[in-house]
Structure formats: structure tokens, C-alpha cells
C-alpha positions in Angstrom: 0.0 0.0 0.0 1.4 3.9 -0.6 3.0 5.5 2.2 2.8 9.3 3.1 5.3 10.7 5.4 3.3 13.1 7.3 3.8 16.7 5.3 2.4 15.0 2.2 -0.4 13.4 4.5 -1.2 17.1 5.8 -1.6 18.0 2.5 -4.0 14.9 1.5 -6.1 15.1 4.2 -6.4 18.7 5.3 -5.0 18.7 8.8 -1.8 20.5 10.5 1.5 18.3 11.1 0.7 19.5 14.5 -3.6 18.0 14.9 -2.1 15.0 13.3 0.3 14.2 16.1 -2.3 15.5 18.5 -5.1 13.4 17.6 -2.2 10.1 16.8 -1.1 11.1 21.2 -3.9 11.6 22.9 -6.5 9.9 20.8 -4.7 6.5 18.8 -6.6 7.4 15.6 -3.9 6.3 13.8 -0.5 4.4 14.5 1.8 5.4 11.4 4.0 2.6 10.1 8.2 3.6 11.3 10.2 3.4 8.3 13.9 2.6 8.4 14.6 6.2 8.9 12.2 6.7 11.8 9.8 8.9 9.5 6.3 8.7 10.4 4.2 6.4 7.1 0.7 7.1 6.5 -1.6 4.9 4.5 -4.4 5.3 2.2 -6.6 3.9 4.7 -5.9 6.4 7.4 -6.3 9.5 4.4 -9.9 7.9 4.1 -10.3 8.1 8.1 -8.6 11.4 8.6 -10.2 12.9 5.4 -13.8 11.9 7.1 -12.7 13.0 10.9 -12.0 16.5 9.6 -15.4 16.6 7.1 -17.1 15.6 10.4 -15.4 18.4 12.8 -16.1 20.9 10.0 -20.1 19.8 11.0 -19.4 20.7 14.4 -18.5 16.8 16.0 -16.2 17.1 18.7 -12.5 14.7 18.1 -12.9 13.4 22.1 -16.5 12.7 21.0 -15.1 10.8 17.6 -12.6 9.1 19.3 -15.0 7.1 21.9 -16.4 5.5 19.1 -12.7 3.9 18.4 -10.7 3.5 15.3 -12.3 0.4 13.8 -16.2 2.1 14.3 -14.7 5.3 12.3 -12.8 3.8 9.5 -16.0 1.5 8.5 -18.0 5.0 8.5 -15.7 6.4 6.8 -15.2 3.7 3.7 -19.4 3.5 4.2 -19.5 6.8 3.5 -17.1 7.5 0.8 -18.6 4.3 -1.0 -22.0 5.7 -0.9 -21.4 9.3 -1.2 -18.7 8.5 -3.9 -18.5 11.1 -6.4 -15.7 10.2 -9.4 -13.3 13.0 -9.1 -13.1 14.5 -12.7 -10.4 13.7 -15.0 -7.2 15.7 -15.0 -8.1 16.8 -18.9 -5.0 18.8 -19.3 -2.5 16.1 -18.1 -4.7 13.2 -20.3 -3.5 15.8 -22.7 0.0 16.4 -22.3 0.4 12.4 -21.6 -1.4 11.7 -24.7 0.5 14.5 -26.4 4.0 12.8 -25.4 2.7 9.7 -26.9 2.2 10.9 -30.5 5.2 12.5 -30.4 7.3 9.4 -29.2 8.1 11.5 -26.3 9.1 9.0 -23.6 10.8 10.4 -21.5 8.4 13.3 -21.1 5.5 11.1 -20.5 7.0 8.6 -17.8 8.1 12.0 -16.4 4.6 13.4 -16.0 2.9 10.5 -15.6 5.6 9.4 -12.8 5.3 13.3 -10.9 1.4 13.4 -10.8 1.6 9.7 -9.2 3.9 11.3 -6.6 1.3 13.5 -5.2 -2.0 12.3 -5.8 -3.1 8.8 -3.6 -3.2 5.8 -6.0 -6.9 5.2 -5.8 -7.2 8.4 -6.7 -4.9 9.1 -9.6 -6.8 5.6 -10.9 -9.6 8.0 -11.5 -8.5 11.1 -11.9 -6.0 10.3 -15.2 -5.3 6.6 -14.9 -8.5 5.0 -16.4 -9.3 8.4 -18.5 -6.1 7.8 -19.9 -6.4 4.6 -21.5 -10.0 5.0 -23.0 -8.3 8.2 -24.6 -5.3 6.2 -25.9 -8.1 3.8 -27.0 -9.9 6.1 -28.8 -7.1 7.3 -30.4 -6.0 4.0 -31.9 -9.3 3.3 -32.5 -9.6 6.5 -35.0 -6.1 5.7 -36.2 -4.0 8.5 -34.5 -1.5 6.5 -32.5 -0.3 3.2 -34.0 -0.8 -0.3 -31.8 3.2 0.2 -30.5 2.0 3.3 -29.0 -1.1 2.3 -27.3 0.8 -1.0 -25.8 3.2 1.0 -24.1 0.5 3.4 -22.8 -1.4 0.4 -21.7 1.7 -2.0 -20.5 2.7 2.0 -18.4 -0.7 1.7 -16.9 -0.4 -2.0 -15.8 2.9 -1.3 -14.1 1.7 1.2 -12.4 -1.2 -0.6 -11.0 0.6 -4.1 -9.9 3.4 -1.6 -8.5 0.6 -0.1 -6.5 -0.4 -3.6 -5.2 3.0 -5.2 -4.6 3.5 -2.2 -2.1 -0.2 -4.2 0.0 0.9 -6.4 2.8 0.1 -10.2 2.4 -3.2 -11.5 4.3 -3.4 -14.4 6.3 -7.4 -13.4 6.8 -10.3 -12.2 4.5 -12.3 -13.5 1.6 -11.0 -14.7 -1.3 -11.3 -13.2 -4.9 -10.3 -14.5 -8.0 -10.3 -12.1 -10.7 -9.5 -12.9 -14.4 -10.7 -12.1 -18.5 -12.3 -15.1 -20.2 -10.6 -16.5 -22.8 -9.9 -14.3 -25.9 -10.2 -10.8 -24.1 -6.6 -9.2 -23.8 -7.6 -6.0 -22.2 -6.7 -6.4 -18.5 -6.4 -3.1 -16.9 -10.2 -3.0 -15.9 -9.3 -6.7 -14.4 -6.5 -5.5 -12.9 -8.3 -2.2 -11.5 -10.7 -4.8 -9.8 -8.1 -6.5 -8.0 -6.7 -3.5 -6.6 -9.6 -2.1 -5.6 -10.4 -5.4 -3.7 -6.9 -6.1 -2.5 -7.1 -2.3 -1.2 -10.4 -3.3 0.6 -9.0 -6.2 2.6 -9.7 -9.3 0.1 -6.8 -11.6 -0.5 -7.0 -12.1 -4.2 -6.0 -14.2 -6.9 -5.5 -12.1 -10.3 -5.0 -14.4 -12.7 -5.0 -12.2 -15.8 -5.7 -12.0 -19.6 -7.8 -15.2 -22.1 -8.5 -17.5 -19.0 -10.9 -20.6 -20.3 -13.6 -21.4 -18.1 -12.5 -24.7 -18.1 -9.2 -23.7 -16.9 -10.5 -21.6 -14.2 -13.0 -24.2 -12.7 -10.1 -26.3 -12.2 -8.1 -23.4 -9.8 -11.5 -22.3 -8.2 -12.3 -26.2 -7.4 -8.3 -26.5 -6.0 -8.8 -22.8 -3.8 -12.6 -22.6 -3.2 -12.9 -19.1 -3.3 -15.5 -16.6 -1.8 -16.0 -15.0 -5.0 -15.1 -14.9 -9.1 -15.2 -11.8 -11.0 -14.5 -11.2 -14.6 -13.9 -8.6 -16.9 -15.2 -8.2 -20.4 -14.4 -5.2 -22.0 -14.9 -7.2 -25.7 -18.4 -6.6 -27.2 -20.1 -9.8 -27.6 -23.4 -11.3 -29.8 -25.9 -12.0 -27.6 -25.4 -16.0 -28.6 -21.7 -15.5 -26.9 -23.1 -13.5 -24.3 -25.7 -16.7 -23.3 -23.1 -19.3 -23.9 -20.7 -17.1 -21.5 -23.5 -16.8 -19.1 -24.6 -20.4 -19.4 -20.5 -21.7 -18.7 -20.1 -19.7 -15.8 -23.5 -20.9 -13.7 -22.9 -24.5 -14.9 -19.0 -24.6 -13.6 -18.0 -21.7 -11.4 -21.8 -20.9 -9.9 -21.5 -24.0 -7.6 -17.9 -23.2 -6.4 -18.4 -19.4 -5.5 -20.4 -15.9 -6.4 -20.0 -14.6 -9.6 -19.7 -11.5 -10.8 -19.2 -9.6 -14.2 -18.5 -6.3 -15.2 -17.4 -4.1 -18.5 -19.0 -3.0 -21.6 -18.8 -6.9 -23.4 -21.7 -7.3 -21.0 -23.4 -4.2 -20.0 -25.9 -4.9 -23.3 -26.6 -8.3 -22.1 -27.0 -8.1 -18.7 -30.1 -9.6 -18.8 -28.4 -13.2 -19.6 -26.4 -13.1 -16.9 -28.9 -11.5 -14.2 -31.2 -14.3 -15.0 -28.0 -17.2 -14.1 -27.7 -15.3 -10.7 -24.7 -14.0 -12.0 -23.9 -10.3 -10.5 -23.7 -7.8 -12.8 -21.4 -4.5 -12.0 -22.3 -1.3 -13.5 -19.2 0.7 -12.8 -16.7 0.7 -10.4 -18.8 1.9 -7.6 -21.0 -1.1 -7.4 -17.9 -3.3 -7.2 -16.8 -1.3 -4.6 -20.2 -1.6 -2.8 -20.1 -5.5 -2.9 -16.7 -5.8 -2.2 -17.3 -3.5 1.3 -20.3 -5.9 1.7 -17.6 -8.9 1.3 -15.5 -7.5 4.3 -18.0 -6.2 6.6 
């Protein structure tokens, strides 16, 4: 998980150097990580918590009154609240732009430089949505309409990836939680909206199993039967007839249904939803309902 030594985690969440320490010593709201160099570390998780403390003094809430309710009773406010109240925070449209600028031009080291600076002060969760995800639809788009050749979007995409399994080498392993496999069926090579799954769960306190890109459902019966997992999720981003959308549908409640949940999400299904609804397979919208579910999983 991304650390914050505590000047960038003033700046994240809002509070003085000084209430942090004050609320961390009198209160125990928050016991930062030591690094090797005795800095206090900060997590994402205690931005979420911290973030909410402060919206809820700004209403008038007293900390002593806050902290009686103890750490554990805040932080699942806290994720309840962001996950219901969650509002996508727009899209950094001028540095899409200047990233997708660099690309045309060939420019790599200006676009790892830019790409690499605005991960350095933005949380990971966050730069997901603010430039991350907008970001590779644009480059999408772009290849789609024949502006930036298929080198160009792979190493946009293949930056992207890193970024994200960078992101969740940095999570500690679990001994404890449910269990989520997350893959793409077999012949969808898009990942990243696979991949942004199984951060977001891994982020959430799931211990997952990201087994990547043109996965046969054959194939992953056989590691769901081995692991028995608390729930599959699969990402099709690939537009599919509604014969392959039934016979998708049909495969995943006759071979994975009876090992664990199910759940689908991207636009190869949003058209057909009704195939897989009626298979008692879930069906995610966006993000935001996977998020839901997934706080539903660990709470």
C-alpha cells in the first residue's frame, strides 16, 4: 500500500503536522508505520479516516467525541461513507492531454516524467480516476480512430499496468479475508479493468488471486475447485453477440456458480446483462457497485 510521510499526509487530508500528532497522542486514531529512517508512514486507509474526521469536525463533531467511538467504528464510516457518497473526481483533462501529447510525439521520457510526478502527489486510488483509467480510453480512442499506431497504445497500456501491480506489490500479504479470483475469459486481452478490480479489492481487505488476460472457463474451474474461493469476478471489455453473451452466461453458472459468487463487469456485458442476471450472476455497472459489494464482502 502507498505511504505518506506526514507533510504530504497534511496536504492529502487537510490537517496541520501539528492536529495529526495530537489526535495520533492523545486519541490513537492512527499508529503510522516507522520506516527505516524513523519517519512517520501514512496509509491510504488512514487518508480515508482522517479525510472523514475533519469533514465531520467541519459539521461541528467534537475529536474526544469521535474518538470514543474507536478506530475500527470510524474507519468503517468512513469507507461507508465514501462508497456511498462517492463522487468520481473528474479527470485531470489537461494532463490526459499532455500524456497523450507525449505519446504521439514518441516522447518517452516526457510522458513517464509526467505520468511518474502526478503519481507522486496524488493517492493511487485516486490518480486511478482522476487520469489513470481516463487515460487509456483516450489512448483507446485514439488507436481506435487511427491516430496512435498499436506500438504506441501497448506501451501506454503496458505503463498503466505497471503502475497498478506496482501499486499492489506495495499491499501487505493477508493471512485473513475472503477470497477473490479475478481474471478475463478466454480471448479478451484488455486487462487493466481486471487488474483495476483487483486493486480495488486487495485495497479493501480481500486476498486475491489475479490471474490475468484469455483465462478458459475450463481452466479456471479447475483453480476455483483446488482454492474454493469466496467469489469470481470477470472482466469483459470485448463486445459480444448475444449467442456468446448466453453461452458465456450459461458456462459460468454451470462450472463456477456451484464453487463461488459470480460477478461480471465491462462494456462486453453491460448490453446483455439480462443473460447473466437471470443465471444469478452479478452484474457491475461501474466501479462503484464493485466497490459496494466488495465492502459488503468485508464487513
Amino acid at each position: 500500500m502507498p505511504m505518506y510521510r506526514i507533510h504530504r499526509f497534511s496536504k492529502l487530508t487537510g490537517l496541520s503536522p501539528h492536529v495529526i500528532r495530537a489526535w495520533e497522542r492523545r486519541h490513537g486514531l492512527v499508529t503510522p508505520i516507522r520506516g527505516d529512517n524513523r519517519y512517520r508512514l501514512y496509509t491510504d486507509e488512514d487518508v480515508e479516516l482522517f479525510r472523514y474526521l475533519k469533514s465531520q469536525i467541519d459539521q461541528g463533531v467534537a475529536i474526544g467525541e469521535l474518538a470514543e467511538m474507536g478506530r475500527e467504528k470510524l474507519q468503517e464510516q468512513a469507507h461507508r461513507l465514501s462508497v456511498e457518497n462517492h463522487r468520481e473526481p473528474p479527470p485531470s483533462e489537461r494532463l490526459v492531454l499532455e500524456l497523450t501529447q507525449a505519446l504521439q510525439e514518441n516522447d518517452r521520457v516526457l510522458f513517464e516524467r509526467k505520468m511518474n510526478g502526478a503519481l507522486a502527489v496524488i493517492p493511487f486510488e485516486e490518480a486511478l480516476h482522476r487520469f489513470l483509467l481516463p487515460l487509456q480510453e483516450r489512448v483507446g480512442q485514439l488507436w481506435h480512430d487511427g491516430i496512435l499506431g498499436v506500438g504506441q497504445e501497448h506501451y501506454a497500456s503496458n505503463q498503466i499496468k505497471q503502475k497498478i501491480f506496482s501499486a499492489m506489490n506495495q499491499f501487505r500479504a493477508l493471512e485473513e479475508g475472503p477470497i477473490v479470483v479475478i481474471a478475463c475469459p478466454a480471448n479478451e486481452w484488455h486487462e487493466i479493468a481486471a487488474m483495476t478490480a483487483a486493486y480495488v479489492c486487495r485495497a479493501r481487505g480481500c486476498r486475491v488471486h489475479y490471474l490475468g488476460a484469455n483465462l478458459p472457463i475450463s481452466e479456471l474451474a479447475t483453480y476455483c475447485d483446488r482454492i474454493r474461493p469466496t467469489c469470481v469476478l470477470l472482466s469483459v471489455t470485448i463486445g459480444r453477440a448475444s449467442d456468446d453473451a448466453r453461452m458465456l452466461a450459461g458456462e459460468l453458472a454451470a462450472r463456477i456458480l456451484p464453487l463461488a459468487l459470480v460477478g461480471v463487469g465491462g462494456q462486453g456485458v453491460q448490453a446483455h446483462a439480462e443473460v447473466f442476471l437471470v443465471e444469478n450472476i452479478i452484474v457491475f455497472q461501474d466501479l462503484k457497485a464493485l466497490d459496494s459489494f466488495v465492502f459488503s464482502l468485508t464487513h
